[in-house]
C-alpha atoms as one frame of an Amber mdcrd trajectory, in Angstrom:
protein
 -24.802  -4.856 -13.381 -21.875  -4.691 -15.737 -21.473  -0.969 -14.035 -21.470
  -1.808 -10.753 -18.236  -4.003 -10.961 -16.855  -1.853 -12.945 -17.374   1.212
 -10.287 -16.501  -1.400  -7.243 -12.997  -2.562  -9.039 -11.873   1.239  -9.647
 -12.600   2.005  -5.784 -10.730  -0.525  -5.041  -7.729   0.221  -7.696  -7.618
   4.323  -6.453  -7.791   2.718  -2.619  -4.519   0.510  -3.386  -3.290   3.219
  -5.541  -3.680   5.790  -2.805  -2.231   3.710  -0.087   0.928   2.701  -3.129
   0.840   6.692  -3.490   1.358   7.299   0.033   4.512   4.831   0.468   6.015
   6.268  -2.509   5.778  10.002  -1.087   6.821   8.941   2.558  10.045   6.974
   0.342  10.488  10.249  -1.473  10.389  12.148   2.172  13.013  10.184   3.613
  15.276   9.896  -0.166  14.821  13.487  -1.507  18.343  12.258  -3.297  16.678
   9.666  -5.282  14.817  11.610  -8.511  11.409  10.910  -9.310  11.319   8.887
 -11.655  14.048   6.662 -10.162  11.788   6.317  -6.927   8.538   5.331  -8.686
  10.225   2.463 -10.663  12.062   1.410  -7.663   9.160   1.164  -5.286   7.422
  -0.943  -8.030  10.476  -3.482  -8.529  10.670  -4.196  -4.806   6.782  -5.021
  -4.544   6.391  -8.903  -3.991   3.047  -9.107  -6.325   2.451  -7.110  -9.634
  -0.219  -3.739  -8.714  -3.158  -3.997 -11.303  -2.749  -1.239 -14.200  -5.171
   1.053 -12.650  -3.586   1.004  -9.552  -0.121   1.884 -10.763  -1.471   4.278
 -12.922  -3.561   6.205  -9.885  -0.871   5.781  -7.556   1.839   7.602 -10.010
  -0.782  10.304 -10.920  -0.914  11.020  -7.639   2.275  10.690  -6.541   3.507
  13.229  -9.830   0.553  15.714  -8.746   1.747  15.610  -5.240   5.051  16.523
  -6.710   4.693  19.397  -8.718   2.265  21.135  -7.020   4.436  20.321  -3.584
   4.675  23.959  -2.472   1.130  25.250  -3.122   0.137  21.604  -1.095   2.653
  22.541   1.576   1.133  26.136   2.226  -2.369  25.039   2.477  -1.155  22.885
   5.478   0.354  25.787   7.100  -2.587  27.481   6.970  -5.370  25.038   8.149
  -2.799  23.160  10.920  -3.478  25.328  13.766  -0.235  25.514  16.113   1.632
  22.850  14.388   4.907  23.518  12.393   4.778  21.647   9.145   8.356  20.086
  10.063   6.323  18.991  13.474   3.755  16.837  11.589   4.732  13.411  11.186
   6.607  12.295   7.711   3.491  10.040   6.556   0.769  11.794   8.042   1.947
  15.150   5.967   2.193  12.969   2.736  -1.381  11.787   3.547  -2.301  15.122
   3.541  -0.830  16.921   0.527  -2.179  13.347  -1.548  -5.434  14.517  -0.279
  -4.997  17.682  -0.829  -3.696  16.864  -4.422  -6.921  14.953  -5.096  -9.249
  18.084  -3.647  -7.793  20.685  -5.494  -6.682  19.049  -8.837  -9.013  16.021
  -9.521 -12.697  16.922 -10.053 -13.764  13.416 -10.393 -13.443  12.496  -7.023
 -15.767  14.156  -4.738 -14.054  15.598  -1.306 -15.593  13.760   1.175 -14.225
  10.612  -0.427 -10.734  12.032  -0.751 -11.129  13.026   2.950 -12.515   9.231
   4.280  -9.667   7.361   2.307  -7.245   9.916   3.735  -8.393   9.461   7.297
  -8.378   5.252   6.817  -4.830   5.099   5.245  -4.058   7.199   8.261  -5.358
   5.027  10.429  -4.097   1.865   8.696  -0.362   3.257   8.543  -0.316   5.840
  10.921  -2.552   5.842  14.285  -5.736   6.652  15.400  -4.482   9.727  16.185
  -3.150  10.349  12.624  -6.620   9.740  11.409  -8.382  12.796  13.748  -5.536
  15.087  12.981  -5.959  14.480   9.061  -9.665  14.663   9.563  -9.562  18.320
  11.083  -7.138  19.663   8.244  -9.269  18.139   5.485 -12.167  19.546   6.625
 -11.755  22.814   7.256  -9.686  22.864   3.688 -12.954  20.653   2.663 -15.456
  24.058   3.954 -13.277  26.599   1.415 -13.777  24.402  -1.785 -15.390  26.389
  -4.492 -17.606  22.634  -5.413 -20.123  20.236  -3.168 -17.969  17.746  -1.107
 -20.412  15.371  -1.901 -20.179  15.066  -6.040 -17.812  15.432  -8.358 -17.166
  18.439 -10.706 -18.954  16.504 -13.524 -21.798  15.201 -11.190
């Protein structure tokens, strides 16, 4: 049973990591002044309550992946957002997507269809209904082009 907490506390560390991951990029969006580094440590120091280790720690992988691979992320968009200028997309619901994105392309212990469900409910949580549909469609025809099953990991 031991395993089964385990597994339930790191869903719910990525899920609060994901949604930290997301306000950092959309702060990053708005400050592209502000380096990196500088960002991440100030989003942390203005949170009221301390973020558990693995939440930090998922939330900055994500938010470095997001990063560096920024332009590769940023193309894949273009491509799969049909009629829609990436500049037209709202500010969070584009960081939403390359953080998905990020997760479907560069970490193989997350199957797909869970990067695409949190993607779509942090959407909806911080964006709008709407936000969650429009993420939905991009993630899943990116989702049909993946070179592994949307349902399992890499490993599994």
């Amino acid at each position: 049973m031991k395993g089964a907490s385990e597994k339930k506390g790191q869903v719910g560390s990525r899920r609060l990591g994901r949604e930290y991951a997301a306000q950092i990029l959309y702060l990053r969006e708005i400050d592209q002044v502000t380096g990196l580094e500088e960002a991440i440590g100030s989003f942390w120091s203005m949170q009221e309550s301390k973020p558990s280790d693995a939440a930090k720690a998922f939330a900055e992988k994500l938010v470095r992946g997001v990063e560096l691979n920024r332009d590769s992320l940023d193309e894949v968009i273009r491509t799969h957002s049909q009629n829609w200028a990436l500049d037209r997309i709202a500010v969070l619901d584009r960081c939403i997507l390359r953080m998905a994105l990020y997760e479907m392309h560069h970490c193989n212990d997350i199957p797909p269809v869970v990067s695409i469900n949190e993607a779509i409910e942090i959407a909806k949580r911080f964006s709008t209904e709407e936000s969650g549909r429009f993420v939905n469609g991009i993630l899943d025809r990116v989702c049909h082009e993946l070179l592994r099953p949307a349902r399992q990991s890499a490993g599994g």
